[in-house]
C-alpha positions as CSV (number, residue, x, y, z in Angstrom):
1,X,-242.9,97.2,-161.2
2,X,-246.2,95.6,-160.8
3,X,-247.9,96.9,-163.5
4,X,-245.0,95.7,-165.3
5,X,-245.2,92.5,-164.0
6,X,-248.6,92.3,-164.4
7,X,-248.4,93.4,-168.2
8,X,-246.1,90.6,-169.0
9,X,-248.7,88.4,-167.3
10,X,-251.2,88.8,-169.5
11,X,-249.1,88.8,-172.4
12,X,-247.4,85.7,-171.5
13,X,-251.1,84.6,-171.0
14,X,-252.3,85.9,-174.7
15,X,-249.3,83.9,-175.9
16,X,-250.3,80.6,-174.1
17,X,-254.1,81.0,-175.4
18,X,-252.4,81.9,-179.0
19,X,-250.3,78.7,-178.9
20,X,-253.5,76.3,-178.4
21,X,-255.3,78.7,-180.5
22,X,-253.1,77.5,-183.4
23,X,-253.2,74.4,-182.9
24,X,-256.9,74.3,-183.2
25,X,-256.5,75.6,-186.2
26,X,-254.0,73.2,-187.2
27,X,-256.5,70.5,-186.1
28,X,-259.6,72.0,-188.3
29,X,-257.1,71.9,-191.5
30,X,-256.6,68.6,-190.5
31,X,-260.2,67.9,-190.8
32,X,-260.9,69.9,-193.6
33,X,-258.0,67.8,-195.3
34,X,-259.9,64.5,-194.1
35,X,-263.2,65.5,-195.9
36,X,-261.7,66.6,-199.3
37,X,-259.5,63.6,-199.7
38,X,-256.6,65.7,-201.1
39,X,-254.3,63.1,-203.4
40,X,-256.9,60.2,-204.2
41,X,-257.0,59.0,-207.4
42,X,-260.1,58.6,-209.4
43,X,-261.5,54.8,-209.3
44,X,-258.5,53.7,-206.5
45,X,-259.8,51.8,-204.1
46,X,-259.9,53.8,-200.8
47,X,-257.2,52.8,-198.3
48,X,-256.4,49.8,-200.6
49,X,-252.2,50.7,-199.9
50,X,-249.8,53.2,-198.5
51,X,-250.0,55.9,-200.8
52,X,-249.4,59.8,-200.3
53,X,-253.7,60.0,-200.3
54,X,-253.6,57.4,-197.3
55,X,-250.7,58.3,-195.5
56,X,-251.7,61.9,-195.3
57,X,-255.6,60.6,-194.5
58,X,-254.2,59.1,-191.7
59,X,-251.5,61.7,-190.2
60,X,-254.6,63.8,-189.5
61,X,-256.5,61.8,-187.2
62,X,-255.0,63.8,-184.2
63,X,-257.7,66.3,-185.0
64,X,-260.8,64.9,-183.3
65,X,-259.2,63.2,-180.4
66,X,-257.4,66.7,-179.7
67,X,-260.3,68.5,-179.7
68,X,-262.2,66.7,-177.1
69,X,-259.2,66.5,-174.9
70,X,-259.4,70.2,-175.1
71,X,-263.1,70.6,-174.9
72,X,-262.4,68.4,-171.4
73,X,-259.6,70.0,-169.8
74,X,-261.6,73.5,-169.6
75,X,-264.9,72.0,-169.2
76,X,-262.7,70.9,-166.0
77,X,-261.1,74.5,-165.5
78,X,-264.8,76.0,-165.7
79,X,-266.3,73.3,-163.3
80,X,-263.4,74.6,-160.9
81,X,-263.3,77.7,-161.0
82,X,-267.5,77.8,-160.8
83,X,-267.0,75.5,-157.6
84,X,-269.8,73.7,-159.5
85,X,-270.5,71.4,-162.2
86,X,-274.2,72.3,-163.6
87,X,-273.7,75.1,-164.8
88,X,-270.6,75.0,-166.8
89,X,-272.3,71.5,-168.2
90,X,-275.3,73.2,-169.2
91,X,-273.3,76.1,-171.0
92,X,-271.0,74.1,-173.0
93,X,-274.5,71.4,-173.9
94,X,-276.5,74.0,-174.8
95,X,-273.8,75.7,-176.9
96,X,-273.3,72.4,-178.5
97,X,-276.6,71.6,-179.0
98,X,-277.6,74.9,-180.2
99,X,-275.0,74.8,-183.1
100,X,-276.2,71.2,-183.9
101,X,-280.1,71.8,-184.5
102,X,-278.9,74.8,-186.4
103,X,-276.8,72.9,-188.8
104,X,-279.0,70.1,-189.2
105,X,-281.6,72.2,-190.5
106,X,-278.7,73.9,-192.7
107,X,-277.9,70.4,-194.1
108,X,-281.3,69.1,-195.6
109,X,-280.7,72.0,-198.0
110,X,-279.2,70.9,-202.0
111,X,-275.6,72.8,-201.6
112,X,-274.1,70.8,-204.1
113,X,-276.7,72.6,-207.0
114,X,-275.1,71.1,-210.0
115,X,-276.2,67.5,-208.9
116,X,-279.4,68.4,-207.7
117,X,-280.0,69.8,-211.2
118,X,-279.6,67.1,-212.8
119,X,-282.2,65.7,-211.5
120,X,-284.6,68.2,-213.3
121,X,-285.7,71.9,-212.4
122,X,-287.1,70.8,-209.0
123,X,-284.2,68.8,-208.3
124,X,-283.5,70.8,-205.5
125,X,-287.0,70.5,-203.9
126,X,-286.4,66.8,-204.5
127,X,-283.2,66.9,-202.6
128,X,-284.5,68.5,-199.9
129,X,-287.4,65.3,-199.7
130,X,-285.5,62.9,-200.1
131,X,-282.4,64.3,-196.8
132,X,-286.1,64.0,-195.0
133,X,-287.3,60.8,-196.1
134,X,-283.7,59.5,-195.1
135,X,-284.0,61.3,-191.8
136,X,-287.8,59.8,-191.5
137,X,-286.1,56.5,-192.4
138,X,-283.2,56.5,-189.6
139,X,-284.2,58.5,-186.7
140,X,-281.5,57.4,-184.7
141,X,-278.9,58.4,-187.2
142,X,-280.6,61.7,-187.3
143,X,-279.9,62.3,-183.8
144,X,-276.8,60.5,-183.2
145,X,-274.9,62.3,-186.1
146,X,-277.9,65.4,-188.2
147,X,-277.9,65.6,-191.5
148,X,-274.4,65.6,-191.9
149,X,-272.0,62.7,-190.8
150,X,-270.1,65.2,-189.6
151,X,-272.3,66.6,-186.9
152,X,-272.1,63.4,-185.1
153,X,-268.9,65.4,-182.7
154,X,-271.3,68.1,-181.6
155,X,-273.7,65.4,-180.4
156,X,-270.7,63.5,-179.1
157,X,-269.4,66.6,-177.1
158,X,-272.9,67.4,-175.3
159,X,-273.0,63.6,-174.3
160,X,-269.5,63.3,-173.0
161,X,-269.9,66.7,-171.0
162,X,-273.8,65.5,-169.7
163,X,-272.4,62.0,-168.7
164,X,-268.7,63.3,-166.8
165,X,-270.9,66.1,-165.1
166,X,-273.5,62.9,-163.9
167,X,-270.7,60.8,-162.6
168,X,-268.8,63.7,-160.7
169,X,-271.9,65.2,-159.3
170,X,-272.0,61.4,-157.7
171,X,-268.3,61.6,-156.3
172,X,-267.9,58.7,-159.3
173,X,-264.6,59.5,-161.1
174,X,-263.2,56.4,-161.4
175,X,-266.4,54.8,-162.3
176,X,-266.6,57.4,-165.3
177,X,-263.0,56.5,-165.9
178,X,-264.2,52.8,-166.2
179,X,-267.2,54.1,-168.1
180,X,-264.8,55.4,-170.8
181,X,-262.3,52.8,-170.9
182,X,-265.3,50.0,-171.3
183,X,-266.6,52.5,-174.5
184,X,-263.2,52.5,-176.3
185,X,-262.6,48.4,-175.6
186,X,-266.2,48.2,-177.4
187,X,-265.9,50.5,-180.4
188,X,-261.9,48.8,-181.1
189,X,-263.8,45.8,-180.8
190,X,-266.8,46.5,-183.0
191,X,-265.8,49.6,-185.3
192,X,-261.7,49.2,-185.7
193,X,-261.4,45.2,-185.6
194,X,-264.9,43.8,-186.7
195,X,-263.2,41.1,-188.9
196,X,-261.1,40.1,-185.8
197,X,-261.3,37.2,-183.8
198,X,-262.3,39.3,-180.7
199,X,-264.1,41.9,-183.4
200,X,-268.1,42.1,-183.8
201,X,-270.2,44.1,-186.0
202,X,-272.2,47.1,-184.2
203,X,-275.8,48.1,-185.6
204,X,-276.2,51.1,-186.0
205,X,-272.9,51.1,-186.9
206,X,-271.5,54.4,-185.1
207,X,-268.3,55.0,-187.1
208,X,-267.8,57.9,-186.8
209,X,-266.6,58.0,-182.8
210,X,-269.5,58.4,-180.2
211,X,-268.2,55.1,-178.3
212,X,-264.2,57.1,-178.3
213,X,-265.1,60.3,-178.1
214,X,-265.6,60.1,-173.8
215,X,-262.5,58.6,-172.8
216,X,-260.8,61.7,-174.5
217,X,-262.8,64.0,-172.8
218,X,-262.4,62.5,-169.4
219,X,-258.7,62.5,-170.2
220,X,-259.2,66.4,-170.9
221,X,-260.4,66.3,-167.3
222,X,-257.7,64.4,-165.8
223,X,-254.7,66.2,-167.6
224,X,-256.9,69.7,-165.8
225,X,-256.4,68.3,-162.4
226,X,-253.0,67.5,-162.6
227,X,-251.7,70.3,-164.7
228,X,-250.7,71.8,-166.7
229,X,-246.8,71.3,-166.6
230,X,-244.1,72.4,-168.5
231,X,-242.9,68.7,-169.1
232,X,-246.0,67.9,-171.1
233,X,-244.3,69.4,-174.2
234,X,-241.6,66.9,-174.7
235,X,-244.2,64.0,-173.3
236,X,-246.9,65.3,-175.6
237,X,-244.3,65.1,-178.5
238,X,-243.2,61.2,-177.4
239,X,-246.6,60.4,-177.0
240,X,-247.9,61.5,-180.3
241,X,-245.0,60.7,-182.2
242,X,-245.7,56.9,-180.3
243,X,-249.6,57.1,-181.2
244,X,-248.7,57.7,-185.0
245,X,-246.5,55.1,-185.0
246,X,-248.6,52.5,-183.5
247,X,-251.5,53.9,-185.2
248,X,-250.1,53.3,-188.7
249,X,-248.8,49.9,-187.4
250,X,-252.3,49.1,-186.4
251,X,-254.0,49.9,-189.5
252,X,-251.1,48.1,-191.5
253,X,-251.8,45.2,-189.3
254,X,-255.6,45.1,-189.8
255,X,-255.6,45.5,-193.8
256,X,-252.7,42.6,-193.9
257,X,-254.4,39.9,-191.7
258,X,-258.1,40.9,-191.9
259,X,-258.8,43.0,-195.1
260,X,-260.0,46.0,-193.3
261,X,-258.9,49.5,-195.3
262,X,-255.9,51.4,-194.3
263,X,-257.5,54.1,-193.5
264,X,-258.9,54.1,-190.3
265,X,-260.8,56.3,-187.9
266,X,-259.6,55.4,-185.0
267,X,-257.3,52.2,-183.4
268,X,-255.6,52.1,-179.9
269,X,-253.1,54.2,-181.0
270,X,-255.3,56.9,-181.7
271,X,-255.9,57.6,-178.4
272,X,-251.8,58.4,-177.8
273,X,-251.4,60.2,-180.9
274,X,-254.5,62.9,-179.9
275,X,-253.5,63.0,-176.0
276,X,-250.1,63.8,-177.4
277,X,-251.0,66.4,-179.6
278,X,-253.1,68.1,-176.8
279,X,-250.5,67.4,-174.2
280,X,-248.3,69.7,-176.8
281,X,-250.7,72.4,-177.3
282,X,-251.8,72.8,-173.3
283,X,-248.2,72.5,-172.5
284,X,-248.3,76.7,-173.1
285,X,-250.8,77.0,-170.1
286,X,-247.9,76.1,-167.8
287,X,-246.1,79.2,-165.9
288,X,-243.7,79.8,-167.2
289,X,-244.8,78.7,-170.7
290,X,-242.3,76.8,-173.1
291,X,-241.9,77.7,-176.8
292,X,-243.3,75.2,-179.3
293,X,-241.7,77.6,-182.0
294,X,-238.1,76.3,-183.0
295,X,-235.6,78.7,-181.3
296,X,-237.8,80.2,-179.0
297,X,-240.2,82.5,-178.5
298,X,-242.3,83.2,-181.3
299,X,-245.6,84.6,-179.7
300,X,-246.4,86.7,-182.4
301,X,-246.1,83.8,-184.8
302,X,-248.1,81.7,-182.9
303,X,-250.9,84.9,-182.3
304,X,-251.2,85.0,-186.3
305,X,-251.6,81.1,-187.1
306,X,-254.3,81.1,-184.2
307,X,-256.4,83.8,-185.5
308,X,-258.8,81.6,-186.9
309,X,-259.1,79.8,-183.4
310,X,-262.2,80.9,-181.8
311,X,-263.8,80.3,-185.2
312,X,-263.3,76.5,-185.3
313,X,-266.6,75.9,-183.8
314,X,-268.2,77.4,-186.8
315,X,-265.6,75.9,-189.2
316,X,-266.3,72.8,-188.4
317,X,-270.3,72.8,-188.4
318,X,-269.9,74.8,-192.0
319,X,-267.5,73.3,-193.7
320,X,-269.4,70.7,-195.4
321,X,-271.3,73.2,-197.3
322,X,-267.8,74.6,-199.4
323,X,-267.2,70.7,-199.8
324,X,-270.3,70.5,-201.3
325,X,-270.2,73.4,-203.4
326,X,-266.8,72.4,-204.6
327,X,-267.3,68.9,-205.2
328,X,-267.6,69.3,-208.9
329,X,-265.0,71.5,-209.8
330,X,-262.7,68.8,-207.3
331,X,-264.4,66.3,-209.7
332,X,-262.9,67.9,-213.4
333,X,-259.3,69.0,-211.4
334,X,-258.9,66.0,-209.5
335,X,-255.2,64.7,-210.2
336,X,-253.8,68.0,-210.2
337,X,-251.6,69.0,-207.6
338,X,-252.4,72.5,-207.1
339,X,-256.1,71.6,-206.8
340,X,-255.9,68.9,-203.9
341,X,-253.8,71.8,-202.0
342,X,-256.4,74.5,-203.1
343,X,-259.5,72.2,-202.3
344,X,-258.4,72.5,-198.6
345,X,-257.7,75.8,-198.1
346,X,-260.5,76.8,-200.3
347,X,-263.0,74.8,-198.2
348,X,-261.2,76.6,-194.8
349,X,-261.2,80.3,-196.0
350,X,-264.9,79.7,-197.3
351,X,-266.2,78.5,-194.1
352,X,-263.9,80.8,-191.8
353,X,-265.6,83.4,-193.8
354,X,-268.5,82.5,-193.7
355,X,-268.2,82.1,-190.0
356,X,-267.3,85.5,-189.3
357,X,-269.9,86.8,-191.3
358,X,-272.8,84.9,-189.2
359,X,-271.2,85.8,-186.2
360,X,-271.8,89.4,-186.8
361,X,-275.7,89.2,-186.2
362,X,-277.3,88.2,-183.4
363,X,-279.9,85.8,-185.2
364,X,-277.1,83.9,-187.1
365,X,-274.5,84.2,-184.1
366,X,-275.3,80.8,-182.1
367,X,-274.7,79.2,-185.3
368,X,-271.3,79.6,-185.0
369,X,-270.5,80.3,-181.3
């Protein structure tokens, strides 16, 4: 009986893990998706009205918000169950780190070789100069974001886990709860609205999340300390479903009365939509788990869409390369729909594979891990 017991334990437990698991992989799609603008049309202004290109753009801003959430709540677990918070902080900055300098090296290469042809035979050396003169030219982009704009969340990550690990080591939760709220008023006020009223224009402008990125990650923290439950699934689901709403509403709001592009990064709502979506996903932590598959169960489902999960790390810091690489074939097939569905899911099987491939040897291994 306890061996039993304890056998449906741990499967209940590799179900749980599978159910986040997928959606990570859900989420990395959903960036994927952001980078390769599937359903844009040539020479339309981007985010200039509601059409399938924006709508879509915008349905997959969950994706970053959710995974620093996630990177939060089991930063938390580790700090717990370590009894101390330096080391788990120095794991998860190091890990981040590591992955960051390795990419940013990656990225002063010429992946896209057909354009860096064309400026001559040594186009690619000249590619290469010219990522360093621009690196040279804005150091603090350079280490705010790499060589890819994209990098930026790595950076992001090992600041949000230095600064919550500073603040608790103090006893100073609610002043890193402050902290964080204070960051998200600013970047709403100078990234999301800077044609408002109350808006302002930030220099260097860091678009791309750094002043949002620790209030999700200290709300990965909190939701550790008080759960998880199994109520956060139907609360996760009114909260994202809420976030998108008021998300869209947001951005509608902003193009009609200030100008600003549809598409947007991130907006108040933002911050619901993501919580939501990770308040779904975490929801399979609680004992005993609920579904998220309709009808029930579904482990094994959920075990095969989260394969891919504990690749994501190296996903993400690849993918940019297969966008790259693909951008001129997406340039002679944009407009097709096959294509703008291909594009993605070329880009993600590229880059998973390519992940699993590095993480085979030990040289290439903290490059994706």
């Amino acid at each position: 009986m306890s061996g039993a017991a304890d056998a449906g334990a741990g499967a209940a437990a590799r179900r749980r893990v599978a159910g986040v698991d997928a959606v990570r992989v859900a989420a990395i799609v959903a960036i994927v998706a952001i980078h390769t603008t599937p359903f844009e049309r040539a020479g339309w202004p981007i985010g200039a009205a509601p059409d399938l290109a924006t709508l879509l753009n915008q349905a997959t801003r969950f994706a970053v918000p959710f995974f620093l959430v996630v990177a939060g709540f089991f930063w938390a677990r580790k700090v717990t169950e370590a009894g101390e918070v330096r080391a788990p902080t120095r794991a998860l900055v190091r890990r981040a780190l590591l992955v960051w300098a390795a990419w940013w090296m990656a990225y002063l290469l010429p992946w896209n070789l057909v354009d860096a042809l064309a400026h001559g035979p040594l186009g690619p050396l000249k590619v290469v100069w010219w990522n360093l003169a621009q690196v040279a030219r804005r150091p603090a982009i350079a280490l705010l974001e790499g060589t890819s704009p994209h990098l930026w969340f790595l950076v992001a990550l090992a600041g949000c886990a230095a600064l919550s690990a500073a603040f608790m080591h103090r006893g100073a939760r609610r002043g890193l709860i402050v902290l964080a709220a204070a960051l998200y008023a600013v970047g709403l006020a100078g990234q999301a609205y800077p044609q408002a009223p109350f808006g302002f224009h930030i220099d260097p402008d860091l678009r791309n999340g750094h002043l949002f990125a620790l209030a999700f990650f200290v709300t990965g923290a909190g939701l550790h300390r008080r759960g998880p439950a199994r109520g956060w699934l139907p609360l996760g689901a009114a909260l994202a479903a809420g976030g998108l709403a008021l998300h869209l509403a947001e951005s509608w709001a902003a193009h009609r009365w200030w100008g600003q592009p549809l598409q947007r990064d991130y907006v108040a709502g933002t911050y619901l939509y993501g919580t939501g979506v990770a308040l779904m996903a975490l929801s399979g932590l609680a004992r005993p788990a609920p579904s998220l598959a309709p009808g029930g169960g579904g482990g094994l489902r959920w075990q095969t869409l989260g394969a891919p999960g504990p690749a994501v790390l190296g996903i993400y810091a690849s993918h940019m390369v297969f966008v790259a690489l693909l951008k001129p074939l997406d340039r002679q097939l944009t407009g097709a729909a096959w294509w703008e569905v291909a594009y993605v899911a070329a880009v993600f099987a590229l880059a998973w594979g390519t992940t699993r491939a590095l993480a085979r040897f030990r040289v290439t291994r903290p490059m994706v891990t």
